[in-house]
C-alpha positions in Angstrom: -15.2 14.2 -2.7 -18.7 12.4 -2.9 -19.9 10.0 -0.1 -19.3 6.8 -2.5 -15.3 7.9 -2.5 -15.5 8.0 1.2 -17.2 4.7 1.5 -14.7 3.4 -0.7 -11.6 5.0 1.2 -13.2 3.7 4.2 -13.4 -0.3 3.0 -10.2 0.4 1.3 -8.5 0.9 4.6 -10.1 -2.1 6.1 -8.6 -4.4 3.2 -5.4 -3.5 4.3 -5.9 -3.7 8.1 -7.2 -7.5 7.1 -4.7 -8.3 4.5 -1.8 -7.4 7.6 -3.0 -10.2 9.2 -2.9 -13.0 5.7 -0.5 -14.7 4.4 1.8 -11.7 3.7 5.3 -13.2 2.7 6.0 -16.9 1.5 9.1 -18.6 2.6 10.5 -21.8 1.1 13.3 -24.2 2.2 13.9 -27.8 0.8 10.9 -27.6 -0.9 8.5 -26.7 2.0 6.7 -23.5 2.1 6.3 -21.6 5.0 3.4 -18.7 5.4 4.0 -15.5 7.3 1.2 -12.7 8.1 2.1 -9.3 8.2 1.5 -9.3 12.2 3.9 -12.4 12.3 6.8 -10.8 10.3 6.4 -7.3 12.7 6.8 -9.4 15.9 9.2 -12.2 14.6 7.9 -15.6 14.8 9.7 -19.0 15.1 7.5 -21.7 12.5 8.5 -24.8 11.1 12.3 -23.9 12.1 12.9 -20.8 10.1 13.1 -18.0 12.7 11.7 -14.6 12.0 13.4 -11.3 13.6 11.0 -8.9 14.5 10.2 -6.3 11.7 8.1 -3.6 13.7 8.4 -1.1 10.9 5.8 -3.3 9.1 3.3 -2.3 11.9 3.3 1.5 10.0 1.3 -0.3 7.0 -1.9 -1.1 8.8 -1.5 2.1 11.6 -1.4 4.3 8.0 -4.5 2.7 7.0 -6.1 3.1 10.2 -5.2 6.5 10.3 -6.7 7.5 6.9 -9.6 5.8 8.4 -9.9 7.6 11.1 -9.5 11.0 9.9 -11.8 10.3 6.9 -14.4 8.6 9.4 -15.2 11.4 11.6 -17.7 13.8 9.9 -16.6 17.1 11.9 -12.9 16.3 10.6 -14.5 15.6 6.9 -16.4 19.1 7.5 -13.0 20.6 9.0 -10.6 19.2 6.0 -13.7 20.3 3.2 -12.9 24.0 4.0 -8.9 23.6 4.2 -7.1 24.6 1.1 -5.2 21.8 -0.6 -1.7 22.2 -1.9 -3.4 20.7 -5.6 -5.9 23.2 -6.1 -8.0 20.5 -8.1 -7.9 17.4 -5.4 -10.0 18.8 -1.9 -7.9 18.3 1.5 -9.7 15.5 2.2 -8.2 13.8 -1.4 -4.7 14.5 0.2 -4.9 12.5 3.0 -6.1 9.3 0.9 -3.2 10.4 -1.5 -0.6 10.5 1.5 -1.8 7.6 2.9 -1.6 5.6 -0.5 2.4 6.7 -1.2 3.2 5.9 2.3 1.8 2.4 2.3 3.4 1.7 -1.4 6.7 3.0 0.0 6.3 0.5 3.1 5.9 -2.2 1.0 8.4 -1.5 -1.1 10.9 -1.2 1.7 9.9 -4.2 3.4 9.7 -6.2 0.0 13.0 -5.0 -0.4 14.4 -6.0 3.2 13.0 -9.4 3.0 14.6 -10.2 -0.2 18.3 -8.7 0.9 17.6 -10.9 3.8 16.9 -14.1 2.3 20.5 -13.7 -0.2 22.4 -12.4 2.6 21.6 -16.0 5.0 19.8 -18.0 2.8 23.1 -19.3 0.4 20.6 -20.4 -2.3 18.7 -22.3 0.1 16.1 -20.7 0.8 13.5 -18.8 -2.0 11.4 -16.0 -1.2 7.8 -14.7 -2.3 4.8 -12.1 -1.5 1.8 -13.6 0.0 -1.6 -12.9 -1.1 -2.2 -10.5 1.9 0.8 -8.4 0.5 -0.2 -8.4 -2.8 -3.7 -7.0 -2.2 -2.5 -4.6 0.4 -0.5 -2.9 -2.3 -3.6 -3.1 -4.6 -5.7 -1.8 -1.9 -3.0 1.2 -1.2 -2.6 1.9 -5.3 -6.5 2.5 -5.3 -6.7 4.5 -1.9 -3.3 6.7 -4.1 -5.4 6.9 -7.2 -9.4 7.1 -5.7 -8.9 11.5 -5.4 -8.0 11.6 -9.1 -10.7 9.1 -9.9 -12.8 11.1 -8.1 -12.2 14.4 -10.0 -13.0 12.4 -13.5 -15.8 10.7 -12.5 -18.5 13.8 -13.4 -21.1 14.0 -10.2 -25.0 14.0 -10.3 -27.4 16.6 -10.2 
C-alpha cells in the first residue's frame, strides 16, 4: 500500500477514537432528548433520569481502531507485515489488518445498534424512542472506508 493509504488508515482510526466520545446514541422520553457518547453508554451513565447500564463491549470499537493504529503506525511492523503473505494474494498483509479492523468495527456497531434498540422495546412500552448519534454514524462511515481503503488502494494505479 502507498504512504497516502497509511496516512489515511491512520486519521481514519483517529475519527473513530473521537467519534467514541460524541454524541453516539440519542434517547428521547416525553419529548426531551437525551445525548449519550460512546464512552457514556460503555460505563453506564445516570442523565436527565434515564439510567444507562454499563455496555463495556462498546469499549472494543475504539480499542479496534487503536489497534489498527498501532500496528499500521510502527514502521518495523509496516516493514514486517510488507513481506508476510496475505490470504488475498492481491490485497498486501498490511491491507488485511485495515480490512479486519473495518468488519469488526461494522459488526460492533451493528450489535450494539441492535442491543440498544431491543432495549428500548423491551422497557420503554412506547415511551421512549431511540436514535444513532452523529458520533455513531461517522464511526461506521469511518470503519466502511478503513473496510474498503485496501481495495481502493489496488484500483487507484500508483506513480512512477
Amino acid at each position: 500500500m502507498n504512504k497516502i493509504t497509511f496516512y489515511i488508515i491512520r486519521l481514519v482510526c483517529l475519527v473513530v477514537v473521537g467519534c467514541f466520545f460524541m454524541s453516539f446514541f440519542v434517547v428521547s422520553c416525553q419529548g426531551s432528548e437525551v445525548h449519550f457518547s460512546g464512552f457514556e453508554a460503555a460505563i453506564g451513565v445516570n442523565k436527565d433520569s434515564i439510567d444507562l447500564d454499563p455496555a463495556p463491549m462498546l469499549f472494543i470499537i475504539p480499542v479496534v481502531a487503536i489497534i489498527v493504529l498501532l500496528l499500521l503506525s510502527v514502521p518495523a511492523l509496516i516493514n514486517k507485515f510488507e513481506n508476510m503473505n496475505s490470504p488475498i494474494k492481491i490485497i498486501p498483509f498490511t491491507g488485511m489488518i485495515a480490512i479486519i479492523g473495518g468488519a469488526i468495527g461494522i459488526i460492533m456497531h451493528i450489535i450494539a445498534n441492535n442491543a440498544a434498540i431491543e432495549r428500548v422495546r423491551s422497557e420503554g412500552r412506547g415511551m421512549i424512542s431511540y436514535k444513532t448519534g452523529i458520533g455513531f454514524t461517522i464511526s461506521v462511515i469511518a470503519f466502511v472506508i478503513l473496510l474498503l481503503l485496501p481495495f481502493i488502494d489496488k484500483i487507484i494505479p500508483k506513480k512512477s
